[in-house]
C-alpha positions as CSV (number, residue, x, y, z in Angstrom):
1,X,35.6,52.6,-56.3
2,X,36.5,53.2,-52.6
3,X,33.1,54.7,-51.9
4,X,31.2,51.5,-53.6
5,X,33.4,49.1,-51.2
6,X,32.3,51.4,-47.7
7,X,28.4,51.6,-49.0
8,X,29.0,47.9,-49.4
9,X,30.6,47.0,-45.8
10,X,28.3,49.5,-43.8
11,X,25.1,47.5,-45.7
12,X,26.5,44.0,-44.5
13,X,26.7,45.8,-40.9
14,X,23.4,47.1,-40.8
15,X,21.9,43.5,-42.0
16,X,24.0,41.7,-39.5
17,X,22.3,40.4,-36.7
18,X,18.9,40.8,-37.4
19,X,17.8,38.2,-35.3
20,X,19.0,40.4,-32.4
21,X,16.9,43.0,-33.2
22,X,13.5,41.1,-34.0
23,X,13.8,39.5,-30.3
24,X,13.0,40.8,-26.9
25,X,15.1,39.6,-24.3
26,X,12.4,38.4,-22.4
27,X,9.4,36.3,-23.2
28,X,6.1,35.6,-21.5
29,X,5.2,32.7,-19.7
30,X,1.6,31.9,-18.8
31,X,1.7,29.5,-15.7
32,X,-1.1,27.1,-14.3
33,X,-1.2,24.8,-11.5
34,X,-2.5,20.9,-12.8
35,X,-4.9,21.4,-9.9
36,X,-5.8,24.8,-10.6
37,X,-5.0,25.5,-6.9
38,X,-3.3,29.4,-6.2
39,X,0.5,29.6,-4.9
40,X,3.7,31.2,-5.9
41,X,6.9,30.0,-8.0
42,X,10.1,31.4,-8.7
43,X,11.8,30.8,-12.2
44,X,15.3,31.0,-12.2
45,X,18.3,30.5,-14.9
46,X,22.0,31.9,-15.5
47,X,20.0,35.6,-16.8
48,X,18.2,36.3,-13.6
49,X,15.1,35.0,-10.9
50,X,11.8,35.9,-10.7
51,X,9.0,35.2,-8.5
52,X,5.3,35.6,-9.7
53,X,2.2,34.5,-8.4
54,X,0.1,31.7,-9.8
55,X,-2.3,31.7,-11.4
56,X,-1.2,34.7,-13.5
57,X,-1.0,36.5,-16.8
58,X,2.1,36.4,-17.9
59,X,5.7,36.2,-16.0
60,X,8.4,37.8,-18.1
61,X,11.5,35.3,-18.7
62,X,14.6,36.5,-19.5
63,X,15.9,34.1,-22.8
64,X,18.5,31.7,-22.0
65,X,20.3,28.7,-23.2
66,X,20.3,26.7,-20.2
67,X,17.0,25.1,-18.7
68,X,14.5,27.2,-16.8
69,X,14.7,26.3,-13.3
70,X,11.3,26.1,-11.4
71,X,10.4,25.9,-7.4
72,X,6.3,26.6,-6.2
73,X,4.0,26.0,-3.6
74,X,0.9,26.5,-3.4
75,X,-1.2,27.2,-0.6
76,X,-1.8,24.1,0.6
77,X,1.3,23.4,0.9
78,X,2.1,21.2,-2.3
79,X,5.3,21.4,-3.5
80,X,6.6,21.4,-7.1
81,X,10.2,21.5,-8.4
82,X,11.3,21.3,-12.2
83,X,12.8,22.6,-15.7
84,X,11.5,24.3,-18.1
85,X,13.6,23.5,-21.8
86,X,15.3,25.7,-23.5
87,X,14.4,25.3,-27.1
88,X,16.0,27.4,-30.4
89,X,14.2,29.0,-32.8
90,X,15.5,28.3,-35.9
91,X,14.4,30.5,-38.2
92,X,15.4,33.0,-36.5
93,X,18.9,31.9,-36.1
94,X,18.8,30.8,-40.0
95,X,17.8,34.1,-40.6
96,X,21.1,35.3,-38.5
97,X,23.6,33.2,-40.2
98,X,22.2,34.3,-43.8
99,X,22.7,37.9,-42.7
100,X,26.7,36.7,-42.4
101,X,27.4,37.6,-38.3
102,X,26.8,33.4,-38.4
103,X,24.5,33.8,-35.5
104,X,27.5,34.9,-33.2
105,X,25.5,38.1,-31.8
106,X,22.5,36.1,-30.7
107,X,24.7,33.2,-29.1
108,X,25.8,35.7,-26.5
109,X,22.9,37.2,-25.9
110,X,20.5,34.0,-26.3
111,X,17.8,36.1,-28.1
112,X,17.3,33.5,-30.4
113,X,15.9,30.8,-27.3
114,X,13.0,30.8,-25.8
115,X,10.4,28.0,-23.7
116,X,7.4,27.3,-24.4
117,X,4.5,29.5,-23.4
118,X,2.1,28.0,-21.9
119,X,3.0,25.8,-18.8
120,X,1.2,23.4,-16.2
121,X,3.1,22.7,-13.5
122,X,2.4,19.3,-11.9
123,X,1.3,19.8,-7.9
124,X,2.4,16.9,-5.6
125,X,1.1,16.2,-2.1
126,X,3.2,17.6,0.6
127,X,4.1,14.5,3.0
């Protein structure tokens, strides 16, 4: 009876936080200029900072809760400063809380958030 109640437990264990696993901490970001114009940016939020040139493939973003902090330039000289929102997917966290760790694993480590993929970054006229 013992050994029915531990197969039991360590099968609730392995299923928790499935979520987790499924997710990479970071996600790719494909970043444009709205004039189509060449420059760099730097991303920033709580997880880290990263500075990629535009235009690019992808910039790998490390998945947060808060906003996704932007600052570029381009070469001209144009200047651009914004967020990026943070958004939840929620299958994936419905998928957490029906495996019973009630989504607690991926709140610390934000694997279940992500912004969206595909960005244009508006480009204003230096003064």
């Amino acid at each position: 009876m013992h050994l029915k109640k531990i197969f039991s437990a360590l099968a609730v264990l392995a299923l928790a936080g499935c979520a987790t696993i499924v997710n990479d901490s970071n996600i790719p970001l494909t970043v444009s200029f709205s004039d189509g114009s060449s420059g760099t940016c730097t991303f920033r939020n709580k997880r880290g900072s990263w500075t990629a040139n535009i235009p690019n493939q992808n910039v790998m973003i490390r998945r947060s809760d808060d906003a996704l902090l932007y600052n570029c330039k381009n070469g001209t000289g144009e200047t651009a400063e914004g967020t990026i929102r943070s958004e939840m997917e929620g299958a994936k966290l419905a998928a957490s809380v029906a495996f019973l760790d009630l989504g607690i694993t991926d709140a610390i480590t934000d694997k279940h958030r992500t912004y969206q993929g595909n960005v244009v970054i508006p480009m204003v006229t230096a003064q």
